[in-house]
VEXDREN-2710 file (C-alpha; in Angstrom, 1 decimal):
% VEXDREN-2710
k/r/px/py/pz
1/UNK/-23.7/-17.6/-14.5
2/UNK/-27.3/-17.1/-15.1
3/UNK/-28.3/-13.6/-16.6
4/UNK/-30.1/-12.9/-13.6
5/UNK/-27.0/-12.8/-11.4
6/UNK/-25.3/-11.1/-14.0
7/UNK/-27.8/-7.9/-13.4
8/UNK/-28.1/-8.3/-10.2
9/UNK/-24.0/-8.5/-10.2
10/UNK/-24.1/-5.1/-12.3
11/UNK/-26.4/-3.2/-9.8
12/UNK/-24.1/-4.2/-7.2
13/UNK/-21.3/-3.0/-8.4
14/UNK/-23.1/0.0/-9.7
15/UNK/-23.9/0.7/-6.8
16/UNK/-20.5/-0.3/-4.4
17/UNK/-18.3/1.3/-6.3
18/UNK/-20.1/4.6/-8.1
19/UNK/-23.2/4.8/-5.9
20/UNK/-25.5/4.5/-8.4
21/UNK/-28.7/2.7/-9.1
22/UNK/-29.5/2.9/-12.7
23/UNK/-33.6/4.1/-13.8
24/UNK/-35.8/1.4/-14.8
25/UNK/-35.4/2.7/-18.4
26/UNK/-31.8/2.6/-18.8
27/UNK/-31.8/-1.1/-16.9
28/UNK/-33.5/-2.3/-20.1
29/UNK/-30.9/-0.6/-22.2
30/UNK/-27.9/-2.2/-20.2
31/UNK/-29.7/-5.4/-19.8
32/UNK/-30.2/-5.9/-23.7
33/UNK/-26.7/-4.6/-24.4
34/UNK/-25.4/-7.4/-22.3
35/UNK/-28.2/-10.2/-23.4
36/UNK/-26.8/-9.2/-26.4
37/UNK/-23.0/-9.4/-26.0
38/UNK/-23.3/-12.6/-23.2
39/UNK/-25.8/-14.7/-26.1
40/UNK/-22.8/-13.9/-28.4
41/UNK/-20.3/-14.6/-26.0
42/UNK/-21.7/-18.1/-25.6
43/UNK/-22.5/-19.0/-29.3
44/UNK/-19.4/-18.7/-30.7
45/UNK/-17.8/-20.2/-27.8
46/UNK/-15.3/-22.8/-29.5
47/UNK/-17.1/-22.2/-32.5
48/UNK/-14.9/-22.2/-35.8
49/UNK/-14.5/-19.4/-38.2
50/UNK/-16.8/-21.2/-40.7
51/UNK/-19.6/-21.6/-37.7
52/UNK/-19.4/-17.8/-37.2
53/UNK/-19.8/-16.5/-40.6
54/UNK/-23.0/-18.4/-41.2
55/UNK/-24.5/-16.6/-38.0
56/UNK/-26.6/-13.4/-38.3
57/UNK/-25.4/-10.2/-36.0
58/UNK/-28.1/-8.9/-33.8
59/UNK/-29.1/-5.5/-34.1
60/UNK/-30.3/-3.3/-31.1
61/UNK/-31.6/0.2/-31.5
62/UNK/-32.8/2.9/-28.2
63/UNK/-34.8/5.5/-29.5
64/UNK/-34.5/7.9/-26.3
65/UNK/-35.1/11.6/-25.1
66/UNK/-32.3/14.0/-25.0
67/UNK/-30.8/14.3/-21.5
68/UNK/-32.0/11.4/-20.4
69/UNK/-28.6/9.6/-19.7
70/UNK/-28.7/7.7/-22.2
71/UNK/-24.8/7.8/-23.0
72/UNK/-24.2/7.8/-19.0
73/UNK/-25.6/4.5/-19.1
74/UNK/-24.2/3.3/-21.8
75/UNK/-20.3/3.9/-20.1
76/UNK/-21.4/2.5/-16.9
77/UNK/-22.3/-1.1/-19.2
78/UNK/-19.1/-0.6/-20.7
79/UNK/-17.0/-0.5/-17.9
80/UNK/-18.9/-3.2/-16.4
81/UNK/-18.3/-5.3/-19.4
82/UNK/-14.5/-4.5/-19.6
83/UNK/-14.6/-5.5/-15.6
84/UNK/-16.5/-8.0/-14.8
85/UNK/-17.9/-10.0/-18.3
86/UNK/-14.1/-10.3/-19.5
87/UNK/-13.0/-11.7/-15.8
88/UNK/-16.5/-14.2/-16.2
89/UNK/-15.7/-15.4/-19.3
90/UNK/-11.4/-15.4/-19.1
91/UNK/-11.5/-13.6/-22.1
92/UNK/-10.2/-10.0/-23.4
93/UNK/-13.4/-8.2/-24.7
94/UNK/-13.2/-5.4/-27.6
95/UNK/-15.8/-2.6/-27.1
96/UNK/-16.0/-0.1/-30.0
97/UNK/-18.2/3.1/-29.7
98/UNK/-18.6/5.1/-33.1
99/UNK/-20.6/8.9/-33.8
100/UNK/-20.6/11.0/-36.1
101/UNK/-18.4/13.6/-34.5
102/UNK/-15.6/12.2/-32.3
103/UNK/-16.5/14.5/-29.5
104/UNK/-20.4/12.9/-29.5
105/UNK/-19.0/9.1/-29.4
106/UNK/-15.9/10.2/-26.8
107/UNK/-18.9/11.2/-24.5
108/UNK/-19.5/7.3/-23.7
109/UNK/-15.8/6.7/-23.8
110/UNK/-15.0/9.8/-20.8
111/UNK/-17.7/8.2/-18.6
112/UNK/-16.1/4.5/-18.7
113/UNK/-12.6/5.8/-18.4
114/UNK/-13.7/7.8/-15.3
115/UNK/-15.4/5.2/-14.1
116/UNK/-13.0/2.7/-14.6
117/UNK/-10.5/4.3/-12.3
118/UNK/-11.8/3.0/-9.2
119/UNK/-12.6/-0.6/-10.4
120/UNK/-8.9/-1.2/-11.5
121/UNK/-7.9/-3.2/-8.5
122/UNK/-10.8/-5.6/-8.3
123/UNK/-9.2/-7.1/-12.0
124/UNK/-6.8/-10.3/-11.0
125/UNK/-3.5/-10.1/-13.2
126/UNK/-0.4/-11.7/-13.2
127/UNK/2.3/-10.7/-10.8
128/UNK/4.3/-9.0/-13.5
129/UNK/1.5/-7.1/-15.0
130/UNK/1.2/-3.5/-13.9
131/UNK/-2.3/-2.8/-12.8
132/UNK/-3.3/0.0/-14.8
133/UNK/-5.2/1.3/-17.2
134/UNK/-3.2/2.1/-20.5
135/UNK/-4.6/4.8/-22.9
136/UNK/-3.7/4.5/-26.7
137/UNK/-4.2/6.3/-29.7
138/UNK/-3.7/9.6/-28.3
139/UNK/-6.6/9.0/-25.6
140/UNK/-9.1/7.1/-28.0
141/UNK/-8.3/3.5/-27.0
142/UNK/-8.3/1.9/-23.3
143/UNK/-7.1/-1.5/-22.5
144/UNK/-7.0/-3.0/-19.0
145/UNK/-4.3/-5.5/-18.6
146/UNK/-6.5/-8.5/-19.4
147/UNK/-6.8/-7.1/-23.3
148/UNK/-10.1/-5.8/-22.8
149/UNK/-10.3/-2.6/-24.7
150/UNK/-12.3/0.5/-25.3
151/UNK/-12.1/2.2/-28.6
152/UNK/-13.6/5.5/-29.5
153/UNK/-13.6/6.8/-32.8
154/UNK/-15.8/9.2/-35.8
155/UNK/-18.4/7.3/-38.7
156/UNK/-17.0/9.6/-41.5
157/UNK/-15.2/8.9/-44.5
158/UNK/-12.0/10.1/-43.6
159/UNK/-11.7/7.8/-40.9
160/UNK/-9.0/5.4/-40.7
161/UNK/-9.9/2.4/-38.3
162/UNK/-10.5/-0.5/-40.6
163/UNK/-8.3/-3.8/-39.3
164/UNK/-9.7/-4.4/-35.7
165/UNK/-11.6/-6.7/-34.4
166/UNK/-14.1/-6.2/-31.8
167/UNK/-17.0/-8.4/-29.7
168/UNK/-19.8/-5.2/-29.6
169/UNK/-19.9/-2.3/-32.1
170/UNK/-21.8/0.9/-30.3
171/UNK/-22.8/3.5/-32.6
172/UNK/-24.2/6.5/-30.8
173/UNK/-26.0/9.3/-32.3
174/UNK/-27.0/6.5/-34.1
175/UNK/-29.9/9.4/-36.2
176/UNK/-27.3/11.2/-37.7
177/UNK/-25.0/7.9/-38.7
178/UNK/-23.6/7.4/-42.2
179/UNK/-24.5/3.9/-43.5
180/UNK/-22.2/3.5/-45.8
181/UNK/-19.3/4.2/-43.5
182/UNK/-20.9/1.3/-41.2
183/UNK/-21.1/-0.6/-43.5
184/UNK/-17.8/-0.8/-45.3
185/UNK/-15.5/0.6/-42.3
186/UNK/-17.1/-0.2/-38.7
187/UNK/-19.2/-3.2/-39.3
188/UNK/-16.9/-5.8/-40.7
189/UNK/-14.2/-5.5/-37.3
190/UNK/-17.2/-7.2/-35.6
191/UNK/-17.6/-9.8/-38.5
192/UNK/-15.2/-12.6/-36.9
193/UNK/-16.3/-12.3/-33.8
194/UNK/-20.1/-12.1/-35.0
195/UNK/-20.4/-8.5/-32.9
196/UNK/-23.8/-7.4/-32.1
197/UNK/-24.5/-4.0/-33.3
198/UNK/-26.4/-0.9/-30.9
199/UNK/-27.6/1.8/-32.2
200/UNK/-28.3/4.6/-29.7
201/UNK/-29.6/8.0/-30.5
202/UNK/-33.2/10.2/-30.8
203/UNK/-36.2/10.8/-33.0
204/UNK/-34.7/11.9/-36.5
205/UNK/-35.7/12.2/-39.9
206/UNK/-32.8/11.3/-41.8
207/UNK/-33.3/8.0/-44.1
208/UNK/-30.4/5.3/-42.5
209/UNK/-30.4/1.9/-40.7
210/UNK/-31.3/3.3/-37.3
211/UNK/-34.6/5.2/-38.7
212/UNK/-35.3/1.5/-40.5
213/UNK/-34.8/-0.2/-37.0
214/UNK/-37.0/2.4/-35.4
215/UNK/-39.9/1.4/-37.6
216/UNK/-39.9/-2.4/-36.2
217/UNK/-39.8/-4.3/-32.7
218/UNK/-35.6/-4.2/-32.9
219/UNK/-36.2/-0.6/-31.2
220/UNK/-36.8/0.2/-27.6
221/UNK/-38.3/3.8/-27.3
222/UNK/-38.4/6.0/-23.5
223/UNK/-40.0/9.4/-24.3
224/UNK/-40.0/12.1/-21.9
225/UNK/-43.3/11.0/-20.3
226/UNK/-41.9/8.0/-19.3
227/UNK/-38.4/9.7/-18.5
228/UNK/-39.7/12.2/-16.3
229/UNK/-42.1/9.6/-14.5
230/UNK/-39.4/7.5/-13.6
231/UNK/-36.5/9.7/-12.8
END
């Protein structure tokens, strides 16, 4: 499928089954997260372990105003993802979204759990799969029954979620992230898999990977100027 269809697939389904039609600002946030993933997707396609480690894992960074849906977006791509790029590609695919504070990063994973509730039947299973939705982890993990997953969990250093693997690493409030907890905890699950990496949060002062990516042409900025104009 060419990436064209697959947006104009998304806005479809956007707008079928939640009624909504995304701003032109958060189409370029969904549209690189899935350039991102579907590039990935088809690289390592067949490709051996070997193959994948010599390959360098893109990095994506949204530098955006408070309250402007930023995180609503970001759950609608997810559950499109988990619905319709896992049922394209016959493949499970891991979605991992990481904040500072559990409550900031389980924002993201509320709005693709609610929005996944009405998309469960349009997933084709096996007769003697049940179609639902399955919660783990005491409500921080969701897996459809094709394997595609949603896990939700804190950056801090008393995390414990090292030993999954996943095929695109979130990190929201990406300003106030820990690097060293990305580094040595979240990053290598997406290591196998060569995961891209998107950073989402705002303006911030703090010294870490998302304030270097907000200094180069890796970031995509929407200020309230353009916000406002275009809600």
């Amino acid at each position: 499928m060419k990436f064209h269809d697959l947006t104009r697939l998304r806005a479809t389904h956007l707008k079928a089954v939640h009624n909504i039609i995304l701003y032109p600002y958060q189409e370029v946030i969904s549209d690189r997260i899935l350039a991102a993933l579907i590039h990935n997707l088809n690289i390592t396609k067949n490709s051996s372990a070997e193959d994948v480690e010599q390959l360098q894992q893109e990095e994506l960074a949204f530098e955006i105003s408070r309250q402007a849906g930023k995180t609503f977006c970001v759950g609608l791509t997810v559950e499109f993802i988990m619905t319709w790029v896992s049922y394209i590609y016959k493949r499970p695919v891991r979605v991992g979204i990481f904040a500072p504070q559990i409550d900031q990063a389980r924002l993201s994973y509320e709005i693709t759990r609610r929005a996944l509730r009405p998309v469960k039947g349009l997933i084709e299973v096996n007769a003697d799969e049940q179609q639902v939705v399955r919660e783990e982890e005491n409500s921080k993990k969701l897996v459809l029954p094709d394997g595609s997953s949603c896990l939700v969990a804190p950056i801090n250093t008393v995390s414990k979620i090292e030993g999954l693997t996943l095929d695109l690493i979130i990190v929201d409030e990406a300003q106030l992230a820990i690097d060293e907890v990305l580094t040595h905890s979240i990053f290598p699950m997406g290591k196998t898999t060569n995961a891209p990496r998107v950073y989402i949060g705002k303006a911030g002062t703090k010294k870490c990977r998302f304030y270097d990516l907000s200094k180069t042409n890796k970031t995509f900025k929407a200020y309230f100027d353009r916000v406002a104009e275009e809600r």
